[in-house]
BANU-242167 format. One record per residue (C-alpha): residue in one letter; z, y, x. Coordinates in steps of 0.02 Angstrom, whole numbers, plus 32768, in hexadecimal, padded with zeros to 4 digits. Layout:
AZYX ...
***
This chain:
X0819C3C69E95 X0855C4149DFC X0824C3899D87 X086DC2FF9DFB X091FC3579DEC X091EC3679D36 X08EDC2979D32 X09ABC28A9D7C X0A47C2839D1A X0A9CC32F9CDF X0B33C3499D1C X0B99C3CC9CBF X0BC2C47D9CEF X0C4EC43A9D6C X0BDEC3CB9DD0 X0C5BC33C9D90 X0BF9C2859D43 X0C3BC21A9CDD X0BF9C1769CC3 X0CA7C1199CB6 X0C73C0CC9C1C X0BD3C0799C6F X0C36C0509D03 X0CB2BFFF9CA3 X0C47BF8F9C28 X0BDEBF589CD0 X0C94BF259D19 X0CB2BED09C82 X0C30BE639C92 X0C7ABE129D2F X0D06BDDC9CD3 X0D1ABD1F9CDA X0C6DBD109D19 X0C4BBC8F9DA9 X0BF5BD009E05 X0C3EBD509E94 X0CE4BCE69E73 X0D63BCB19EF8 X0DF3BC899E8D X0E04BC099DDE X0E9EBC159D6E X0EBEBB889D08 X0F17BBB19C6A X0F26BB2D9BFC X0E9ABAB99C4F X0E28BB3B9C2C X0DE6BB8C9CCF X0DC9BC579CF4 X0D69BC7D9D7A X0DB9BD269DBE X0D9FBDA29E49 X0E24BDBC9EC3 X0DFFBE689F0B X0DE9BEB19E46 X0E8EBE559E1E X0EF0BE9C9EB8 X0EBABF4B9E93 X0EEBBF4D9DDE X0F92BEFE9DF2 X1013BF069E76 X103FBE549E2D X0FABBE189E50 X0F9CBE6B9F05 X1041BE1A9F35 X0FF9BD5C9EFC X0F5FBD609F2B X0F5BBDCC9FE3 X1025BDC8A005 X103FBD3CA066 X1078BCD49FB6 X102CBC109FB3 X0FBCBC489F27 X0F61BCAB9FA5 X0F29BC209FFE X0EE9BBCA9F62 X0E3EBBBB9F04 X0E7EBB8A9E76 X0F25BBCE9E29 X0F77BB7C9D84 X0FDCBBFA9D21 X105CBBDA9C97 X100EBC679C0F X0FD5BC6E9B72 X0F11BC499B74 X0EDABCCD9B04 X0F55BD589B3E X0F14BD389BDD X0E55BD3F9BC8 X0E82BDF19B6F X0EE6BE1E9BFB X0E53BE059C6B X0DF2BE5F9C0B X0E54BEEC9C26 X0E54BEDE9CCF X0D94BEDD9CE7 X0D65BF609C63 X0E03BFC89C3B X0DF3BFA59B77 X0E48BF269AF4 X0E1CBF259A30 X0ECBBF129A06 X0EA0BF03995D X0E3BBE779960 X0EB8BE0699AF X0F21BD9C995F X0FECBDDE9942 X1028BD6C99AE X0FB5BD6E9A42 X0FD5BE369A45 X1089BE0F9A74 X1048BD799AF0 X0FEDBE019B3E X107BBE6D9B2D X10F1BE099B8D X1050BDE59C08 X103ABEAE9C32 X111ABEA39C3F X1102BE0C9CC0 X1069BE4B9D2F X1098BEFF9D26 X101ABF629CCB X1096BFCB9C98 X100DC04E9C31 X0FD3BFAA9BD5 X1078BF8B9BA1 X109EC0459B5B X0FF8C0279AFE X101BBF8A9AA2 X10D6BFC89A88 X1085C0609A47 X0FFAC00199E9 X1088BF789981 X10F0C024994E X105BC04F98F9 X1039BF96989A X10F4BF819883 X110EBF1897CF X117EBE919787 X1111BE0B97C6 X1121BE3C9877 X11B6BEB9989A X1230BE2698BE X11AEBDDA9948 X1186BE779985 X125CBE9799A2 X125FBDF299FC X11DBBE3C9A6D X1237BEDC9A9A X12CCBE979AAD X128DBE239B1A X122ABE849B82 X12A3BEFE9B7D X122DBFA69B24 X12C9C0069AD0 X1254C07D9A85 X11F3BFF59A25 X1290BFA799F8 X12D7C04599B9 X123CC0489949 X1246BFA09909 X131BBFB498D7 X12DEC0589882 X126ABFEB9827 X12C0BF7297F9 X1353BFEC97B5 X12D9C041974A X12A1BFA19702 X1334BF3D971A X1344BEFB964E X1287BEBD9665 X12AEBE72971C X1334BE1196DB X12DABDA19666 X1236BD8A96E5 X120BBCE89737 X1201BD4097D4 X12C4BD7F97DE X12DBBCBC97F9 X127EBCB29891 X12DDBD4898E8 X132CBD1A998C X13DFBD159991 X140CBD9E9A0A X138EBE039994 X13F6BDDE9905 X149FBE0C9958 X144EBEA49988 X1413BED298E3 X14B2BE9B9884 X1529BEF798EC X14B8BFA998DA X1529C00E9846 X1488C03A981C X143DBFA297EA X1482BFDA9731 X145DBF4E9699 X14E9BF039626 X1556BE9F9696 X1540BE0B9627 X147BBE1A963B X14A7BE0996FD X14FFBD7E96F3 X1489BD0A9686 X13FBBD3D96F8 X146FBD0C9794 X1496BC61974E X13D9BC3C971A X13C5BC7297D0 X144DBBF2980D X1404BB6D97A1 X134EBB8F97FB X13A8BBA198C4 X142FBB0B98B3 X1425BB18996D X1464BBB9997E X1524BC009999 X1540BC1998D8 X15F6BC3698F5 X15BFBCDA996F X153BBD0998E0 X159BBD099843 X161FBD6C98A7 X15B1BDF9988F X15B7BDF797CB X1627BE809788 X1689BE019716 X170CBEA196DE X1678BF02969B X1657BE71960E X16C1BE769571 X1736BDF1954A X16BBBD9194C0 X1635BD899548 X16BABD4F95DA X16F6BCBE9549 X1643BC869512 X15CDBCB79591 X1620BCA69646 X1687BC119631 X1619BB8895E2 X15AABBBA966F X1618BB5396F8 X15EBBBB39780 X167ABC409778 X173EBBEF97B8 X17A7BBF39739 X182EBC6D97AB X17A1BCE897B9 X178CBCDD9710 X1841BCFC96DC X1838BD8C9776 X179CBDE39722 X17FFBDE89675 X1898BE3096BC X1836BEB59727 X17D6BEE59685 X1873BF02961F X18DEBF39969E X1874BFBF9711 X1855C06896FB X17CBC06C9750 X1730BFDC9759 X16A3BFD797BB X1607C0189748 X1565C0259775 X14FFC0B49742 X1443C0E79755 X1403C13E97DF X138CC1C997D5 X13A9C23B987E X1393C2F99873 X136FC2E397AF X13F2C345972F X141CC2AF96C7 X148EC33E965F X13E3C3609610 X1395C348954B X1305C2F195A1 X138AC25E95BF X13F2C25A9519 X146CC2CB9569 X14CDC33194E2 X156DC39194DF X15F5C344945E X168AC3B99488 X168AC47A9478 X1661C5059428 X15AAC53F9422 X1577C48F946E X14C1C4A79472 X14A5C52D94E2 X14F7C4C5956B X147BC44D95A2 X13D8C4C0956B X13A9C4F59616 X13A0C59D95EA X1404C5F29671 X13C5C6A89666 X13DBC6C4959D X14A4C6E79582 X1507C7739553 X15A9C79C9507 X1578C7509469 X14EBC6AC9498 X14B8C641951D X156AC5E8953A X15E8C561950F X169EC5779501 X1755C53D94E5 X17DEC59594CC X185DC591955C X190AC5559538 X199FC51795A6 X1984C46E9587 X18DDC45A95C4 X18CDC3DB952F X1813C4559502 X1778C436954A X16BEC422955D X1681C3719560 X15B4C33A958B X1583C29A9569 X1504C25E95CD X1477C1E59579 X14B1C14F95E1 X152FC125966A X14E4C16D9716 X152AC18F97C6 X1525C24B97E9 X158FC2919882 X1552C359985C X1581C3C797B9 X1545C47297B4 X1589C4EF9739 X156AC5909702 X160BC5EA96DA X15E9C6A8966B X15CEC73096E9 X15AEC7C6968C X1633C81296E1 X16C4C7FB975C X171DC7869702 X1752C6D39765 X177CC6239723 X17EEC5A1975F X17B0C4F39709 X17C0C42A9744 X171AC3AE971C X175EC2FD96EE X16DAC26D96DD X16D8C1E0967F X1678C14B963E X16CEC12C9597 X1748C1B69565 X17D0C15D958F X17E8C1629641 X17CCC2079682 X17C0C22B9756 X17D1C2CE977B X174AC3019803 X1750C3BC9810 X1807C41F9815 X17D3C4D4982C X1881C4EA97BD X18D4C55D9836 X1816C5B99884 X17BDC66B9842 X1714C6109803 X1687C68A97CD X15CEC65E978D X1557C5D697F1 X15D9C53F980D X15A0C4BA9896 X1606C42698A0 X15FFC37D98E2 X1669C2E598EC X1648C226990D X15E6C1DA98A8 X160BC1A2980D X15DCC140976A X15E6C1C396DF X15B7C1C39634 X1625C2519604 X1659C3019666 X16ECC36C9610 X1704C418965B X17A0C4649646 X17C6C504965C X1872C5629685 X186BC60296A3 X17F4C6B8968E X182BC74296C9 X17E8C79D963E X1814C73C958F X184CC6989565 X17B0C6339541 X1739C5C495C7 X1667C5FA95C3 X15FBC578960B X1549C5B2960E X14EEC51F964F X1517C481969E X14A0C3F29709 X14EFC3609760 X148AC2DA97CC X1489C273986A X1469C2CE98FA X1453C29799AE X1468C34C99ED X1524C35C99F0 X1569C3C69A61 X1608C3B09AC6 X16AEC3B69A6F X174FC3CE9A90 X17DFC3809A12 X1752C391998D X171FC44999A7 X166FC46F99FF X167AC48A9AB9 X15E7C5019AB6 X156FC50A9B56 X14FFC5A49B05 X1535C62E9AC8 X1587C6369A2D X15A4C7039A33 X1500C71299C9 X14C8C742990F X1478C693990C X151EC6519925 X156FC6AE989E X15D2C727990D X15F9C7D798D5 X1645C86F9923 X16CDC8A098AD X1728C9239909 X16D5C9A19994 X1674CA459974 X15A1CA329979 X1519CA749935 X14E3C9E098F8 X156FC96498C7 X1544C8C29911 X14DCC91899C4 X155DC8C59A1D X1520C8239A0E X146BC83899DE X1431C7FC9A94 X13E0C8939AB9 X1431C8C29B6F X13A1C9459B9F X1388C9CE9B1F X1417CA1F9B26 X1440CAD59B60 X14C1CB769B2E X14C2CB549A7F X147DCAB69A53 X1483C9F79A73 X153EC9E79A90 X15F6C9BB9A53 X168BCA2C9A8A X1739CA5E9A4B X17B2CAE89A71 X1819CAB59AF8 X18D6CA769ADB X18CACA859A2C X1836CA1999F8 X17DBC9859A17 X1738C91E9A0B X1751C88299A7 X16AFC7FC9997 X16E5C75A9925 X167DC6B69957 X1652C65198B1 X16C0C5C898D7 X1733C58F9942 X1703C56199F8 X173BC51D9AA6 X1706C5A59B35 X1717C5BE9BE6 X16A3C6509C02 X167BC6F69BCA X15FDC76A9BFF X15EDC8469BE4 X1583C8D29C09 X15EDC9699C1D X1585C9FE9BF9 X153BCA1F9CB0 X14D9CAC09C97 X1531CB169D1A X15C5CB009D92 X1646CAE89D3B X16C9CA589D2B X1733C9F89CAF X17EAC9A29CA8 X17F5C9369C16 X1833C88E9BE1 X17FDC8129B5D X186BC7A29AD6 X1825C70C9A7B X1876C6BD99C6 X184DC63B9950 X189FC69798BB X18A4C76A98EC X1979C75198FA X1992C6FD998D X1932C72C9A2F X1929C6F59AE6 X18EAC7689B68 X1859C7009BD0 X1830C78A9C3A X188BC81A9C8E X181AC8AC9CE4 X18A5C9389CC8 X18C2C93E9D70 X1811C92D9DB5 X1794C9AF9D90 
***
């Protein structure tokens, strides 16, 4: 008895088997095999005999055409439209569960692609998608676009654009950027990150024209940024090209000479601080400029670890970064010097030649103290000048550290000041308690709301003639405050609370003096 159960198979500890793998290659080998067939597909005059039952239980699709009442389900022999080879693999697939991506050919991968889009095998198509993000390269990123866009996978497309911005100098002179679609090419063209020298653009565009004759040129070309090109290159380049109007020619040369403002591109590296050496970013303007962009945020002092302007009524001073290309950032984060108590007013401008400046940030007329978190739309930048107006100590601007990138995490705001849904009462946030008596100078908003007791773990002040004062690090839009009155025993509290941007003029926000 004993030696007849050990001849079976083991099962492990769980009384579970798995033999998937043998199940699956025995499957397989029903796959367009006569035997046992009720149903032929003709794809391209070749025949594939098929199994309708296996079919219908792998694929809704399949379910509906074959058992659903459809006039394929009272046929033998069904002819289908398909790409041969994308097909066989996609049958396959269906009998075994496995395809050898890698062994296929680049375009029958996005055959089969589009196959698992039409018939519904919707994990088949996150594997492929998943699979060409993997093998993106020049030779097949503009294909695989086409593909996404047509089958409508965002996140592959997302992956190919990112692609083809990092490598967009390289893309521009490959055979392939010819054979783009032209909806893919509008879409790529009008991205602000899609960032090459506009006159690079515009020679691949007309090689692209000259390869699609059949396409709306007019609607393509449109999406050239003809300002961004210097006059020379508008004269020699553009024109002999025929394929620009004349009036939008004389319209681009009046734009570029008389706007402020043009439409740049910029690269695009989200949640990366492009203020960084790592990417040729340097301070040019300032005092001490090299301790600016170091990353070293823990290593300052009176003396070190800062860089400075002096302060004068003018504002004509500053501190200027130059970043090692043009990118689009919408988030700069400074580090003002917070030794002590001391606040800044300042204003950020941003730039992309030092000539026309756009201010971004006006905290002009706001208390500002350490940690600064600001965001605006997005921008091309190649230069940031901060500017600062005010300390309430001496009459010179410290700037420990400063990062600036593209994020997507931008919270709400409100005429360009952060509408914050967390609290912002926190160390983390750069708040302080400057006025109120404690033990411990900052307990008030340390978070900690349950060791406290007689003598410890609280804020007070003497009633009518003092106060409890907590500065946020910047300036902010609120609609809510929350306190813990010291609840220890039974007694109760009138108070009422102020709020001010500058410590002169106050609003009172709320009013408890008559409700203990």
């Amino acid at each position: 008895m004993s030696s007849n159960s050990h001849s079976m198979a083991d099962p492990n500890p769980w009384g579970e088997i798995e033999l998937t793998g043998r199940f699956s290659e025995e499957m397989s080998q029903l796959c367009m095999n006569q035997d046992y067939s009720d149903v032929t597909f003709v794809v391209d005059d070749m025949k594939l005999p098929a199994h309708r039952v296996i079919l219908a239980a792998r694929s809704d699709y399949f379910r509906a055409m074959l058992f659903g009442g459809m006039s394929e389900s009272l046929q033998n022999v069904i002819e289908l439209k398909v790409p041969l080879d994308a097909f066989r693999a996609l049958l396959r697939y269906i009998y075994s569960g496995h395809m050898s991506l890698s062994q296929m050919r680049e375009e029958d991968v996005l055959d089969t692609l589009g196959l698992a889009n039409q018939y519904g095998f919707t994990e088949l198509e996150n594997a492929i998608s998943g699979y060409l993000r993997q093998v993106l390269s020049l030779d097949n990123v503009c294909a695989v676009l086409d593909a996404a866009r047509l089958y409508a996978f965002e996140a592959l497309m997302n992956v190919c654009h990112t692609f083809l911005e990092r490598n967009s100098a390289d893309i521009l002179k490959h055979e392939s950027f010819k054979t783009l679609s032209e909806q893919s090419l509008i879409g790529l063209l009008e991205r602000d990150s899609f960032s090459a020298p506009e006159v690079s653009i515009f020679v691949a565009v007309h090689e692209w024209c000259t390869a699609n004759p059949e396409a709306n040129i007019d609607l393509v070309v449109s999406q050239v940024r003809l300002p961004l090109m210097n006059l020379e290159q508008l004269l020699t380049v553009v024109r002999p090209s025929g394929i620009i109007d004349p009036d939008r020619l004389l319209d681009a040369i009046e734009k570029k000479t008389t706007s402020k403002f043009l439409p740049f591109r910029g690269a695009l590296w989200p949640e990366e601080n492009v203020a960084a050496l790592k990417y040729d970013s340097r301070t040019i303007k300032g005092e001490l400029p090299s301790s600016l962009l170091d990353g070293d945020t823990d290593s300052y002092d009176m003396e070190r670890g800062y860089t400075r302007h002096t302060i004068n009524e003018a504002n004509d001073q500053g501190i200027i970064v130059e970043l090692g290309r043009i990118f689009l950032i919408n988030h700069i984060k400074i580090l003002l010097w917070d030794k002590d108590v001391r606040s800044y007013c300042y204003f950020i401008e941003v730039s992309v030649n030092q000539v026309s400046w756009e201010r971004v940030i006006d905290h002009r007329e706001y208390n500002c103290r350490s940690w600064q978190f600001l965001y605006f739309p997005t921008r091309a930048v190649r230069y940031i000048r901060l500017v600062g107006t005010h300390n309430t100590v001496n009459k010179v601007f410290h700037v420990v550290s400063l990062e600036a990138m593209y994020t997507a995490n931008v919270p709400p705001l409100h005429n360009g000041i952060v509408a914050p849904v967390n609290n912002v009462a926190t160390l983390e946030m750069s708040a302080i308690v400057v006025d109120g008596v404690s033990r411990t100078r900052n307990v008030l908003i340390n978070g900690d709301v349950k060791n406290y007791d007689w003598d410890y773990g609280f804020t007070c002040h003497q009633l009518v003639s003092g106060m409890i004062l907590v500065q946020l690090g910047q300036p902010y839009y609120i609609g809510s405050l929350r306190l813990l009155l010291w609840d220890l025993d039974d007694r109760n509290y009138c108070f009422y609370i102020e709020t001010s941007t500058n410590r002169k003029n106050w609003e009172v926000v709320v009013d408890k003096r008559a409700e203990p």
